[in-house]
C-alpha positions as CSV (number, residue, x, y, z in Angstrom):
1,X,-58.1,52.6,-35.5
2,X,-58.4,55.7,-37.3
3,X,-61.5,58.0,-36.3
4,X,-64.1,55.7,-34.3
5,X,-63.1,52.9,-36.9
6,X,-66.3,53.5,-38.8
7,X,-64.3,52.6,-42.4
8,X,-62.7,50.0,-41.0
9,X,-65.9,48.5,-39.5
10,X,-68.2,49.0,-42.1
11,X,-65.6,47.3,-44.6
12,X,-65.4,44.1,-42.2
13,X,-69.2,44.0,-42.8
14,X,-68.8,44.2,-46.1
15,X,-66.4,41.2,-46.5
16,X,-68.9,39.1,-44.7
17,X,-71.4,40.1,-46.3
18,X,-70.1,39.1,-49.7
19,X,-68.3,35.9,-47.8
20,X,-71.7,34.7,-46.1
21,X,-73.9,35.9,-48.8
22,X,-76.6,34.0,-51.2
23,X,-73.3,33.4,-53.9
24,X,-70.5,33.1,-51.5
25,X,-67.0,34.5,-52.4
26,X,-63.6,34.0,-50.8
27,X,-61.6,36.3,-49.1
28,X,-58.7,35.9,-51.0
29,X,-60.9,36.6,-54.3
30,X,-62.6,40.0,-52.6
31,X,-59.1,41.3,-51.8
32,X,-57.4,40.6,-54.8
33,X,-60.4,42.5,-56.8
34,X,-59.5,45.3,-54.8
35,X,-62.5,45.4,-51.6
36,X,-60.3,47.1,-49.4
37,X,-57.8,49.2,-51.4
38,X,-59.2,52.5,-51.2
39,X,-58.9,52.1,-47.5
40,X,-55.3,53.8,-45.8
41,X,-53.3,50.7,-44.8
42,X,-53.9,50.6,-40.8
43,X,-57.7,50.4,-41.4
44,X,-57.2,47.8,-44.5
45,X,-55.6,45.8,-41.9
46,X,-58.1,46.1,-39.4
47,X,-61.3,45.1,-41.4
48,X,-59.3,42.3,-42.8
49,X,-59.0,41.4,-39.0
50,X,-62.2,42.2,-38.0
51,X,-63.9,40.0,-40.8
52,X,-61.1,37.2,-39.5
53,X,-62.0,36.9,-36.3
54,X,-65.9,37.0,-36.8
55,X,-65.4,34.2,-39.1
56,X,-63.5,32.3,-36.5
57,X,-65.9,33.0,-34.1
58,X,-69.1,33.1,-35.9
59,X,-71.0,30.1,-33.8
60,X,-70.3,31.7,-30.8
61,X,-71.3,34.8,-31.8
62,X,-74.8,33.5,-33.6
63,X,-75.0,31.7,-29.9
64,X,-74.9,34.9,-27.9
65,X,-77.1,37.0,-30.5
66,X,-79.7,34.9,-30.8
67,X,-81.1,35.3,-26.7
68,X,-81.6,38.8,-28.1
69,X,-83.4,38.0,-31.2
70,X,-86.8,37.0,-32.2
71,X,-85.7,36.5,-35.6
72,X,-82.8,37.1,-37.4
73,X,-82.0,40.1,-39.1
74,X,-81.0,40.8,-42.9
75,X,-77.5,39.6,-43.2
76,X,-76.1,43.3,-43.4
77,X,-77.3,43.6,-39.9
78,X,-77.0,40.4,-38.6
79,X,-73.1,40.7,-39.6
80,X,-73.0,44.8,-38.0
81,X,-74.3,42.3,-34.5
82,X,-71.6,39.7,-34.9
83,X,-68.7,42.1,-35.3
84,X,-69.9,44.2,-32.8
85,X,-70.3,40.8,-30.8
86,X,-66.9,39.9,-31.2
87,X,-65.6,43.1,-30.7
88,X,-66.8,43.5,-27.2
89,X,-66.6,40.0,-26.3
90,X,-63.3,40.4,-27.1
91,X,-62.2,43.7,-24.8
92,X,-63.6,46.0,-27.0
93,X,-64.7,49.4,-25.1
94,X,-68.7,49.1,-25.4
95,X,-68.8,52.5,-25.8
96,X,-66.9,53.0,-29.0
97,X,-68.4,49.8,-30.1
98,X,-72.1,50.1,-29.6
99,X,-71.8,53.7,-31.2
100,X,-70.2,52.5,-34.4
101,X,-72.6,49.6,-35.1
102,X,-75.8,51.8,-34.6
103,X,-73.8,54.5,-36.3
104,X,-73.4,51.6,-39.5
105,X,-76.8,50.8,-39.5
106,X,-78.4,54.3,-39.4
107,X,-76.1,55.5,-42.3
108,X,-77.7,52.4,-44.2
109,X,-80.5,53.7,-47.2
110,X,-82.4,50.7,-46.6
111,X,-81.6,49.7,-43.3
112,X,-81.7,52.3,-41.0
113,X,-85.1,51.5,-39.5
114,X,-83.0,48.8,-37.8
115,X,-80.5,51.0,-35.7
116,X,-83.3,51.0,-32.5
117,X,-82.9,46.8,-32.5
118,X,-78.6,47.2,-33.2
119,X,-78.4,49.4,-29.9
120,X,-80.5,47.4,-27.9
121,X,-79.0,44.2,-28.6
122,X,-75.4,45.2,-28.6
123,X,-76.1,46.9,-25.6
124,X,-77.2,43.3,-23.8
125,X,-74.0,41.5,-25.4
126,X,-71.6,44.6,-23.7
127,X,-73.3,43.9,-20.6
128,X,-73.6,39.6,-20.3
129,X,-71.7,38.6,-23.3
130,X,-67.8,38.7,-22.7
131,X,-68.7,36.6,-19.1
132,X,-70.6,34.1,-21.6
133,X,-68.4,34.6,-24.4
134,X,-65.4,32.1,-22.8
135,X,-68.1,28.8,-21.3
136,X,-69.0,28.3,-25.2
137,X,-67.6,25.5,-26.9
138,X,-64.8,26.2,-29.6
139,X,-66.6,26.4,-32.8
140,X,-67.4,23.8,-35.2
141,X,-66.7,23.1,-38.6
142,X,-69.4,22.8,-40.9
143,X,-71.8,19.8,-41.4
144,X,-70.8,19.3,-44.8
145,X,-67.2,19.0,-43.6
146,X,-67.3,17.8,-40.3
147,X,-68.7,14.5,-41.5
148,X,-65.7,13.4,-44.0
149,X,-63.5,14.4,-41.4
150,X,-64.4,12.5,-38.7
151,X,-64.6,9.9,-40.2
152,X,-61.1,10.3,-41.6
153,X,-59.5,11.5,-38.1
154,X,-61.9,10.7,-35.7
155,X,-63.5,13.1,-33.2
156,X,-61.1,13.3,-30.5
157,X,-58.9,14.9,-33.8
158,X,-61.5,17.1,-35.1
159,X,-62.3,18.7,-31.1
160,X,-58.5,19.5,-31.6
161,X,-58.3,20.6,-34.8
162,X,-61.5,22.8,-34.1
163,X,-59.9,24.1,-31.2
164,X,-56.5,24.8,-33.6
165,X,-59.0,26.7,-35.8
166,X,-60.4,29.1,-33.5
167,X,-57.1,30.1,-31.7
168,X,-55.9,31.1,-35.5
169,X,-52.5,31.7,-36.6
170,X,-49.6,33.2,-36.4
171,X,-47.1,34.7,-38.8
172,X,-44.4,32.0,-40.6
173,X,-41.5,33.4,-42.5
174,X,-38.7,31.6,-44.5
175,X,-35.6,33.2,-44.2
176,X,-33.5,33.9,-47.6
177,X,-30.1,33.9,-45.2
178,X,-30.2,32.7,-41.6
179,X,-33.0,31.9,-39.6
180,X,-31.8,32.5,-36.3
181,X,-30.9,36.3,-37.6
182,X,-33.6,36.6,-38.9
183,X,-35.7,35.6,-36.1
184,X,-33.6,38.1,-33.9
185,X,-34.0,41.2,-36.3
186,X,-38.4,40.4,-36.3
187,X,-38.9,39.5,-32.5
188,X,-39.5,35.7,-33.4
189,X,-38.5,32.2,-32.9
190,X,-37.2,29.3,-35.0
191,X,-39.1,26.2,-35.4
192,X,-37.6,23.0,-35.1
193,X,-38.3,22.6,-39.1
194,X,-36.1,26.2,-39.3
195,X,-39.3,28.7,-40.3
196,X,-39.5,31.7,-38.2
197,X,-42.1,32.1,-36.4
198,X,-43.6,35.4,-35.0
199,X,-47.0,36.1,-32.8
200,X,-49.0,39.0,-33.4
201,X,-47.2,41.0,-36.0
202,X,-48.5,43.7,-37.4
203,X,-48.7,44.9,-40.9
204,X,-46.4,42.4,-42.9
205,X,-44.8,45.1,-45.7
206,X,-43.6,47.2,-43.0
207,X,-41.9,44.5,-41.0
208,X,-37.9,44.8,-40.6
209,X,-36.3,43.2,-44.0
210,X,-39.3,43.0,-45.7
211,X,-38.4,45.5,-48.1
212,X,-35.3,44.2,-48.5
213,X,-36.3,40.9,-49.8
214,X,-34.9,38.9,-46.3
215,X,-37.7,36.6,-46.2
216,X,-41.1,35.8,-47.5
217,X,-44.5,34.9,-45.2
218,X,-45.0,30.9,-45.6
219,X,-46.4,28.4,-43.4
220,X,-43.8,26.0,-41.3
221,X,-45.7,23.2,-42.6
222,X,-46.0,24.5,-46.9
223,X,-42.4,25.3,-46.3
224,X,-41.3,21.4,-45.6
225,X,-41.9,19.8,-49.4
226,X,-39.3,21.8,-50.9
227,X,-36.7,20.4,-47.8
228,X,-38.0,17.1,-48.4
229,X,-37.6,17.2,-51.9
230,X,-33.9,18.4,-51.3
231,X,-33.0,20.2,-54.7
232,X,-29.1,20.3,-55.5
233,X,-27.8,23.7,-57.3
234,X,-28.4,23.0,-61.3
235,X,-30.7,20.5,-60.8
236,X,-33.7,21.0,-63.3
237,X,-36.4,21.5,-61.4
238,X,-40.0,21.8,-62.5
239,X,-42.0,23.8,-59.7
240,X,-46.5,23.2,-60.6
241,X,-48.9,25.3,-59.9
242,X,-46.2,27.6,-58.0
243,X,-48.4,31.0,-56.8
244,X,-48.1,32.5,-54.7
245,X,-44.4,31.3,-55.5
246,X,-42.9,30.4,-51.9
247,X,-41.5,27.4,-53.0
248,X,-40.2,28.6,-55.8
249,X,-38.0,31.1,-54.0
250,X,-37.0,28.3,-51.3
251,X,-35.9,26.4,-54.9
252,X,-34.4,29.4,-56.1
253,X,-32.4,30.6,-53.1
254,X,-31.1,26.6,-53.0
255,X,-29.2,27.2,-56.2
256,X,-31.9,25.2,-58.4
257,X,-32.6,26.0,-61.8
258,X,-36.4,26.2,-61.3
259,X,-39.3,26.2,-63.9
260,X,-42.2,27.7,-62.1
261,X,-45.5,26.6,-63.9
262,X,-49.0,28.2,-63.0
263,X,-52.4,28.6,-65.5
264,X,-53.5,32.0,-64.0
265,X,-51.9,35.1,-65.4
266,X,-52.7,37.6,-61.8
267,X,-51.4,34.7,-59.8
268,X,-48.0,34.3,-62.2
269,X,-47.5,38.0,-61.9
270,X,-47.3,37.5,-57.9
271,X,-45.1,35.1,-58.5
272,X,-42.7,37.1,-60.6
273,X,-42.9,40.6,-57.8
274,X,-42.2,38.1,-55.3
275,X,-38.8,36.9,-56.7
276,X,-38.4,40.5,-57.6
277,X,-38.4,41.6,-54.4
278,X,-36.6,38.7,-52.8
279,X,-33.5,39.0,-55.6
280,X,-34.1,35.5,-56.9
281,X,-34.4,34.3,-60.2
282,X,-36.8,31.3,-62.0
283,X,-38.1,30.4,-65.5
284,X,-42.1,31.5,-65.0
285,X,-44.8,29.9,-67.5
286,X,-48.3,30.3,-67.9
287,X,-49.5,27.3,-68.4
288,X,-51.8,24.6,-67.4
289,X,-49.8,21.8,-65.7
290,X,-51.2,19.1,-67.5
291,X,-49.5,20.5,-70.7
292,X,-46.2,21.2,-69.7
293,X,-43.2,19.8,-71.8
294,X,-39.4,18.5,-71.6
295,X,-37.4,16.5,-69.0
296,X,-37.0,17.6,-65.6
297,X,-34.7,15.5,-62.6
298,X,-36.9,16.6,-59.9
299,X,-40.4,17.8,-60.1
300,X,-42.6,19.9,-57.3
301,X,-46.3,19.1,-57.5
302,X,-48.5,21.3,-55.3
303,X,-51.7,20.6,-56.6
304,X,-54.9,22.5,-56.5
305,X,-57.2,21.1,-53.8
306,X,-59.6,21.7,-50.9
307,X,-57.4,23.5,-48.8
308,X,-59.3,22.6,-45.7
309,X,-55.5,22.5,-44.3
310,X,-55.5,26.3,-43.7
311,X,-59.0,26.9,-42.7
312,X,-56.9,28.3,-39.5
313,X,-55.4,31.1,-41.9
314,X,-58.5,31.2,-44.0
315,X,-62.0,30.9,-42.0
316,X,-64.1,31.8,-44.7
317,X,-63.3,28.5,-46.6
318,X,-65.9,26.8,-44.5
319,X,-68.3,29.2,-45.1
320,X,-67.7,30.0,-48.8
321,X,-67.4,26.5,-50.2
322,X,-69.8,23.7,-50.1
323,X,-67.5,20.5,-50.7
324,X,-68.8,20.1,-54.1
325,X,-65.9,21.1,-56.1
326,X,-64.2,17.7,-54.0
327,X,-64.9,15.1,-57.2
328,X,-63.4,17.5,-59.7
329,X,-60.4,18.1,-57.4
330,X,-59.6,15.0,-57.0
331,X,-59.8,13.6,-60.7
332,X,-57.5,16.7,-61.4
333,X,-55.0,15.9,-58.6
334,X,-54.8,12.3,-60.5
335,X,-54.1,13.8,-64.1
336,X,-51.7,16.4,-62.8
337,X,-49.8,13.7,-60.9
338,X,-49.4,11.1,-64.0
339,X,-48.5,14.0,-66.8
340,X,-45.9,15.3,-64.2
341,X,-44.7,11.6,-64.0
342,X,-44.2,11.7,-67.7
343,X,-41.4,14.4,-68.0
344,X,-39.7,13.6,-64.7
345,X,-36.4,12.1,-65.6
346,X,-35.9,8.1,-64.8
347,X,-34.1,7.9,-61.8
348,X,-35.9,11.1,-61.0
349,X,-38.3,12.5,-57.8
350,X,-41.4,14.3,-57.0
351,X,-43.1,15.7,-54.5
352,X,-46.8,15.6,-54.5
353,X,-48.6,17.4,-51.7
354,X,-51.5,19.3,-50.9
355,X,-52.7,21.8,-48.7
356,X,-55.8,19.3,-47.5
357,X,-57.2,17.5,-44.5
358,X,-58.9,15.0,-46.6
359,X,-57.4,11.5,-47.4
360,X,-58.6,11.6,-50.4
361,X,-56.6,14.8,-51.7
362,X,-53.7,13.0,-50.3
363,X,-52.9,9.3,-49.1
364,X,-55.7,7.5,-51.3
365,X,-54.1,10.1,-54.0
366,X,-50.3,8.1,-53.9
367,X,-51.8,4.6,-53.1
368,X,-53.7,5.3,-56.7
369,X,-50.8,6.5,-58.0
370,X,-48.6,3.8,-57.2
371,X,-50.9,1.1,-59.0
372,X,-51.0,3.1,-62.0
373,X,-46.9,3.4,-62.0
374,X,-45.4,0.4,-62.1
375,X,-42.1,2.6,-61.5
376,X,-42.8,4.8,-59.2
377,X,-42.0,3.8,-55.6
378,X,-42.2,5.9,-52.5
379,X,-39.4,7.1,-50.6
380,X,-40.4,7.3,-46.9
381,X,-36.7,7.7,-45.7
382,X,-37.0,11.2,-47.3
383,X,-39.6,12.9,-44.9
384,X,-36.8,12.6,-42.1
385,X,-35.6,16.3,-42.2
386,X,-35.4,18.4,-38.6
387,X,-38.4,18.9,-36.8
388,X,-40.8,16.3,-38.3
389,X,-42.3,13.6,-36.0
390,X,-41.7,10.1,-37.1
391,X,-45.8,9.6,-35.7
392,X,-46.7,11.9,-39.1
393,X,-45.7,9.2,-41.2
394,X,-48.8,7.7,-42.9
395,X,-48.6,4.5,-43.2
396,X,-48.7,4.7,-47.3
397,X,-45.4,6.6,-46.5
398,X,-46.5,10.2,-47.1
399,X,-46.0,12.8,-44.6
400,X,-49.3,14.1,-42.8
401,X,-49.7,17.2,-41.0
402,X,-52.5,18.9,-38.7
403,X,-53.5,22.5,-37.8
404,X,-53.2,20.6,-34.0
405,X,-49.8,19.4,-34.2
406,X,-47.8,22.3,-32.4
407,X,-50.7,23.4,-30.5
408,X,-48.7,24.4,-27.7
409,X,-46.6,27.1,-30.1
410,X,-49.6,27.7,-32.6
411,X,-50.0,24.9,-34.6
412,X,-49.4,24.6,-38.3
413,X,-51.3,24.5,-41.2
414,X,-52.5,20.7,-42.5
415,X,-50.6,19.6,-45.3
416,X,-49.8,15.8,-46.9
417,X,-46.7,16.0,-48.2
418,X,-44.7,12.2,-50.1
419,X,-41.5,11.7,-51.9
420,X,-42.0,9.8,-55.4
421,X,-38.8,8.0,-56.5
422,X,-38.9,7.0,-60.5
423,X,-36.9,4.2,-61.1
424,X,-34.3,4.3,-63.7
């Protein structure tokens, strides 16, 4: 960390402030509006880390911190304690650590009163915290979240998925060429679905054959629709809602002639630097999906939903979204899914999926489906491709995934994923 990691520190707090704040914002959003650019890359990496990690480990964190607290802090403090908290619990040198929190909080114009109460009570945590910091349970998901799924999964699930969670993730990577190469050249493995997997890498862009345009970062599991869906070179494909455009480039690099549809113009333009710098080519439109013309023999639909499937990627989606935008998503999954079924070819298939935990972004979705389409059937025999468990067949014939599965090689992100055969 550069200096005593004061920038990279203070910008973690920042992100969590903003994440955990009275209007919460995501991650995703703070970064792509720029948060941490003026920051040199190692440190950009680190408070992205940083902020990562305290989210993961926020209960614990709020478990240790509040023996030491009367009441709680304002939340620029209270987050300067729970990085700090994680930091040491963690291996951090208390030291270096103590210094740069009170450091923080003294620099602060409104704040600084508070440094007295951030020394004492980091001081406690370097002392009892790390030996308390491994009895605590693994953190829970929110209330509002928890409920629906239990009561989809059951709690024996949840305790694993929970425990998926707070152990994070590692890197995925599809490979343009050969995995196995690929897998040698970054210090990886291959998955039995063929992604490469890698443990604690380090800044993505300056990974071997990044650059060149060898690969691109995607989950094992958001990389199995497009080989489920099984696209033939100059097959029509229409790819919705593609950004950040991985399966468009697995499309692409399979030879398809690909139609990659998204409404928002920042997210389209990732799309189109991402095929630029992988050397593959697709038809991009801005456009909402619900509007989209012509006749297509296979269609990708990825809708927009919860995403409670990569909360192991993304732990501020807990904390920065209420479950209230649930109804909407799902009447838009449902509208999306019949207006796709209207330009797919007869004889034709889709793939619906989402990047959701909840039956209701996924299973109910195609059982609703199939009563409204008197041709559409599912194709079960479809989701047999390498590495996926016969038990992750649901038993409307969709594919479900969980961030436990592969627990023992770091999980995978939870995804439901079915093949939609229109008859002819």
């Amino acid at each position: 960390m550069s200096n005593t990691g004061v920038q990279a520190r203070r910008s973690a707090v920042f992100l969590l402030d903003q994440i955990l704040g009275e209007e919460p914002r995501l991650m995703s959003e703070l970064l792509a509006g720029g948060a941490l650019d003026k920051l040199p890359p190692d440190d950009r990496a680190r408070a992205q880390r940083l902020a990562t990690q305290t989210l993961r480990g926020l209960e614990r964190a709020d478990r240790l911190l509040q023996k030491h607290l009367n009441k709680q802090p304002p939340l620029t403090v209270q987050n300067v304690l729970r990085v700090g908290t994680i930091e040491l619990c963690q291996g951090g040198a208390a030291h270096g650590v103590v210094n740069t929190m009170v450091n923080l909080v003294s620099q602060h114009r409104t704040l600084s009163h508070l440094k007295g109460l951030t020394n004492a009570v980091l001081r406690k945590i370097a002392a009892d915290g790390p030996a308390a910091w491994d009895a605590l349970r693994a953190p829970r998901l929110p209330k509002w979240l928890r409920g629906p799924l239990s009561e989809a999964w059951g709690a024996d699930a949840i305790a694993a998925m929970e425990a998926a969670h707070f152990a994070g993730a590692p890197l995925d990577l599809t490979a343009k060429g050969d995995a196995a190469a690929l897998a040698e050249r970054v210090g990886g493995t291959v998955l039995p679905t063929g992604s490469v997997r890698v443990q604690d890498a380090g800044q993505v862009s300056a990974m071997p054959g990044f650059a060149e345009g060898e690969w691109w970062v995607q989950d094992a599991a958001a990389a199995l629709p497009v080989q489920i869906l099984k696209p033939v070179a100059g097959e029509r494909i229409l790819d919705l809602c593609a950004a950040p455009g991985g399966k468009t480039m697995q499309l692409a690099a399979m030879g398809a002639d690909v139609t990659a549809v998204d409404d928002s113009v920042p997210r389209m333009a990732r799309v189109k630097e991402n095929l630029t710098r992988v050397g593959l080519k697709a038809k991009t439109v801005i456009q909402d999906a619900r509007a989209i013309k012509g006749s297509y023999d296979a269609i990708l639909l990825d809708a927009p939903c919860s995403a409670t499937g990569t909360m192991r990627r993304h732990p501020d989606l807990p904390y920065a979204k209420d479950g209230s935008e649930f109804g909407e998503l799902i009447g838009l999954q449902a509208e999306m899914i019949d207006h796709a079924w209207s330009v797919l070819k007869p004889g034709g298939r889709m793939v619906f999926c989402t990047c959701s935990l909840l039956p209701d972004e996924g299973e109910v979705q195609v059982d609703e489906a199939l009563e409204r389409h008197a041709d559409m059937r599912v194709d079960v025999d479809a989701l047999s491709v390498a590495g996926v468990d016969p038990a992750w067949i649901s038993s409307e014939g969709g594919l479900r995934l969980r961030p436990d599965y592969w627990s023992d090689i770091g999980g995978m992100d939870g995804f439901y994923i079915a093949m939609l055969r229109k008859q002819g």
